[in-house]
C-alpha positions as CSV (number, residue, x, y, z in Angstrom):
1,X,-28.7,-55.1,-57.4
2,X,-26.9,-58.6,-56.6
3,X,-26.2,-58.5,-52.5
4,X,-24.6,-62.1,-51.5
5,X,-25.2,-62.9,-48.1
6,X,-22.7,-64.9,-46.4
7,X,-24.9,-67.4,-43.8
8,X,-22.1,-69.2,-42.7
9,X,-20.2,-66.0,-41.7
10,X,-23.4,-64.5,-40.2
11,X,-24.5,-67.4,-38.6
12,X,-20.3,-67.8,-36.7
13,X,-20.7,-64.2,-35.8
14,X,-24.3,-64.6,-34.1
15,X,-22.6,-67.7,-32.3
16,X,-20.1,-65.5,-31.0
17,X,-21.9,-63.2,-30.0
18,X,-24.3,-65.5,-28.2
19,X,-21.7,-67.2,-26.3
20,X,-19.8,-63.9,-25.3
21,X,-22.9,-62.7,-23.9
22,X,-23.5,-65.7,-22.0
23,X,-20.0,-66.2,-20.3
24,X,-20.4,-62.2,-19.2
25,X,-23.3,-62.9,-17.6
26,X,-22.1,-66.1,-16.4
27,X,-18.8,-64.2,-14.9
28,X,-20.8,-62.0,-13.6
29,X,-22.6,-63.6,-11.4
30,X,-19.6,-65.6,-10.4
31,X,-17.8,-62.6,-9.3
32,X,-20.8,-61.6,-7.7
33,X,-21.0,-65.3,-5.4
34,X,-17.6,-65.2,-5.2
35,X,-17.6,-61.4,-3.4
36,X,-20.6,-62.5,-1.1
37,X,-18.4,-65.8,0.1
38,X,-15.2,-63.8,1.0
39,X,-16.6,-60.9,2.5
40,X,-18.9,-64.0,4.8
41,X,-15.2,-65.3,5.5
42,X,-13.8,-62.0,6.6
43,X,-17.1,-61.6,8.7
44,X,-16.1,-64.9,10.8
């Protein structure tokens, strides 16, 4: 059984993946600092 494997295409998709991950994580904690700062505006 012949099975090509496309490294380019796996390789893009890992990429993606990798970089998705890291800008979720990345807006999260944005979101998170940017929560913390309004509600320490509303405070004042």
């Amino acid at each position: 059984m012949y099975l090509e494997v496309n490294v380019t295409k796996i390789v893009k998709y890992v990429c993606l993946a990798g970089v998705s991950i890291v800008a979720v994580i990345f807006g999260e904690k944005a979101l998170e600092e940017y929560i913390r700062i309004k509600h320490q505006q509303e405070e004042l």
